[in-house]
C-alpha positions as CSV (number, residue, x, y, z in Angstrom):
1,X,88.0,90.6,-4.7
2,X,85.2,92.5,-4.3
3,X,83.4,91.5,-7.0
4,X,83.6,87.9,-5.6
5,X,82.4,88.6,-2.4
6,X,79.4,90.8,-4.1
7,X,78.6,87.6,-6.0
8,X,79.2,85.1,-3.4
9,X,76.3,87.1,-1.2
10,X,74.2,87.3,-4.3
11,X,74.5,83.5,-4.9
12,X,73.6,83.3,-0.5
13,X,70.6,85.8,-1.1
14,X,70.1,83.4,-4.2
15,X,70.3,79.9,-2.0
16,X,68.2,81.4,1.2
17,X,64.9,82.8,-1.2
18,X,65.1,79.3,-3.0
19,X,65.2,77.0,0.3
20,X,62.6,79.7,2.3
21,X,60.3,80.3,-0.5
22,X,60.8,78.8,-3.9
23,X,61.1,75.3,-2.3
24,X,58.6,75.4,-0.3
25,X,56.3,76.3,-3.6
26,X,57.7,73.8,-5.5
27,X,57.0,70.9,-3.0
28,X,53.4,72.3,-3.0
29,X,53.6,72.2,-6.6
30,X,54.4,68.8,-6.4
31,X,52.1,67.4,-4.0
32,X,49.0,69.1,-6.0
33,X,50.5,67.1,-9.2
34,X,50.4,63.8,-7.6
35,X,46.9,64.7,-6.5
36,X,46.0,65.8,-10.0
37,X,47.4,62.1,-10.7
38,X,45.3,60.3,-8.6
39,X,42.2,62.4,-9.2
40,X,42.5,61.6,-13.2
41,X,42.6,58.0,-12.3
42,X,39.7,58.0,-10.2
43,X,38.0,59.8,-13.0
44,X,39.1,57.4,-15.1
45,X,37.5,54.5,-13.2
46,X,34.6,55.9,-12.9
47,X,33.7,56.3,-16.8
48,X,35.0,52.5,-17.0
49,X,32.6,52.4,-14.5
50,X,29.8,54.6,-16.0
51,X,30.8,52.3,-19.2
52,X,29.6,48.8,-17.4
53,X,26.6,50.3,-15.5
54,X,25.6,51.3,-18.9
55,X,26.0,47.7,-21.1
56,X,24.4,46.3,-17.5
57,X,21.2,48.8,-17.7
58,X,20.7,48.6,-21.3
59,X,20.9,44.3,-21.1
60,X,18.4,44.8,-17.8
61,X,16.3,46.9,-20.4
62,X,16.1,44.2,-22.9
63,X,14.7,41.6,-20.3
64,X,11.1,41.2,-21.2
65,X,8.3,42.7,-18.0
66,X,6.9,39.2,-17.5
67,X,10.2,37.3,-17.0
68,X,11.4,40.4,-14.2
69,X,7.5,39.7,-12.8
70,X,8.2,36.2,-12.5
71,X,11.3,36.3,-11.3
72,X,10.1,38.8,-8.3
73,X,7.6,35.2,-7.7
74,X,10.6,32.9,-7.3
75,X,13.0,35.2,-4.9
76,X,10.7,38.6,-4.0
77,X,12.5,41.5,-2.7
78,X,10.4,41.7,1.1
79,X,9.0,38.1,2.7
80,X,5.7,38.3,1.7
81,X,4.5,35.7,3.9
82,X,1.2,36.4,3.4
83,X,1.4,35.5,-0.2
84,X,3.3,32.4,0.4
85,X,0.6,31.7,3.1
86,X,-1.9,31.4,0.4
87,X,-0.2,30.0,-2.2
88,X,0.4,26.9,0.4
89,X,-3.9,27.0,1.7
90,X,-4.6,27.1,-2.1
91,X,-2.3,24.3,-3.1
92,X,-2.9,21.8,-0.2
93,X,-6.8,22.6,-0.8
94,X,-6.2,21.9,-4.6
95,X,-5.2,18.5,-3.5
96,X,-7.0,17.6,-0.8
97,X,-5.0,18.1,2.3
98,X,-5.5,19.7,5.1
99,X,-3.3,22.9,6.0
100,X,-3.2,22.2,9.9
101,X,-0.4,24.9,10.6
102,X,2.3,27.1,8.8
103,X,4.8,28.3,11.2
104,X,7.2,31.3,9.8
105,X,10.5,32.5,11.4
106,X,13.1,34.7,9.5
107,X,16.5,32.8,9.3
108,X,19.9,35.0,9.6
109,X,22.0,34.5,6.0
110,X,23.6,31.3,6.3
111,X,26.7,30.8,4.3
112,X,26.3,27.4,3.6
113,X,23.5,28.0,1.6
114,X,23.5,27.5,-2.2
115,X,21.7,30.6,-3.0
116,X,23.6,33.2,-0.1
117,X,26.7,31.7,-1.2
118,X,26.0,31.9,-5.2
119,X,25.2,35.4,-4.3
120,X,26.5,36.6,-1.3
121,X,22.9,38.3,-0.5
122,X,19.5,37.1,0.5
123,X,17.8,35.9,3.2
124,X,16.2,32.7,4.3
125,X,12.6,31.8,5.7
126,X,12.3,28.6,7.5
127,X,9.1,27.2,7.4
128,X,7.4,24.6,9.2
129,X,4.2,23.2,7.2
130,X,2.1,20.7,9.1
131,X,-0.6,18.5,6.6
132,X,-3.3,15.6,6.6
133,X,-4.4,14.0,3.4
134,X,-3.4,10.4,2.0
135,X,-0.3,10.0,0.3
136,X,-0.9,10.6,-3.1
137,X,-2.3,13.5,-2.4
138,X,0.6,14.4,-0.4
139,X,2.8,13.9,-3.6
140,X,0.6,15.6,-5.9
141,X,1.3,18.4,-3.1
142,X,4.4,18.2,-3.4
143,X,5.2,18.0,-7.5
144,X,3.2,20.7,-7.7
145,X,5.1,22.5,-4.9
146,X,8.5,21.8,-7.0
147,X,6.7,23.5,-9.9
148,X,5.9,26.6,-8.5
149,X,7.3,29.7,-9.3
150,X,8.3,30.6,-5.3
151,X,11.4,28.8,-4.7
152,X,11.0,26.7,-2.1
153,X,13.6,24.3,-0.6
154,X,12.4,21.1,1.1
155,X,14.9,20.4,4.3
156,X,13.5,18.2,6.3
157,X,10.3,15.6,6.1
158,X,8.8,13.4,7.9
159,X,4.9,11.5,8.1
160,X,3.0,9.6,11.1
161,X,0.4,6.9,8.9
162,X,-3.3,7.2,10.6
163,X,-6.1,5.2,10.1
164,X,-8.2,5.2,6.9
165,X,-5.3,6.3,4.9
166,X,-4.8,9.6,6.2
167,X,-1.6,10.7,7.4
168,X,-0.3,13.5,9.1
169,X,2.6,15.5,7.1
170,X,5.7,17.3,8.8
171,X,7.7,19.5,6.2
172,X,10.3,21.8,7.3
173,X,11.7,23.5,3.8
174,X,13.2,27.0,3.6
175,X,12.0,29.9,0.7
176,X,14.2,33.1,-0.1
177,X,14.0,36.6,-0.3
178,X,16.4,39.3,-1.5
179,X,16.9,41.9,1.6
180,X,19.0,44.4,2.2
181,X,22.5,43.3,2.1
């Protein structure tokens, strides 16, 4: 009878170091290995991601310096509204209008538009463009305009006919820029 109650407070002593310090370990134990888990799959997407930046940088790498230079023309990473100031005096002069005012204001992102929507950045310069020439100057203006590199849409128009066949011009057309997203 002894011997049982010798072994029954051995298999107690056995039972209270388990649930006061073995169990305790093992839940640690445990916890770590589900963090080990999760840590591996992070690791893991990030060489699938490592993987795509580096198919992304080496296509970047095979687009020609000319093409990159002319797409920084079409949607330039700042305003430049300088630039695009000129490029308007030089055009209207190049057809024989008269540049009478630009006006520029910085537009918030609009989600309507076709190029913040397609790409869920950029931002939007409205501009308002005031000309005198005749008419088919005012076209040749504007063909040319449509085949510049500086994309440029046209959102509103309208005219007031003079006398002698000058008109005055009213153009209120919206040009992009990449930003900060």
């Amino acid at each position: 009878m002894r011997n049982i109650i010798i072994g029954a407070v051995f298999v107690l002593i056995a039972i209270g170091v388990f649930l006061t310090w073995i169990r305790p370990q093992l839940d640690a134990a445990a916890v770590l290995r589900r963090e080990q888990t999760s840590l591996g799959e992070t690791l893991s997407r990030f060489r699938e991601l490592r993987t795509v930046r580096d198919g992304l940088l080496s296509r970047y790498n095979t687009i020609l310096q000319r093409d990159l230079d002319r797409l920084n023309v079409m949607v330039p990473p700042t305003p430049e509204t300088g630039a695009l100031i000129t490029e308007l005096d030089q055009l209207a002069q190049s057809h024989a209008l008269l540049l009478k005012s630009v006006d520029i204001g910085e537009q918030p992102e609009q989600p309507g538009a076709a190029f913040t929507r397609a790409r869920g950045m950029g931002k939007r310069l409205t501009l308002n463009i005031d000309l005198v020439g005749s008419y088919p100057a005012f076209r040749s203006f504007l063909q040319d305009l449509e085949r510049s590199l500086r994309l440029i849409d046209i959102d509103i128009l309208s005219f007031s006919v003079g006398d002698k066949d000058v008109n005055q011009y009213a153009l209120r057309a919206s040009s992009y820029w990449l930003g900060s997203k």
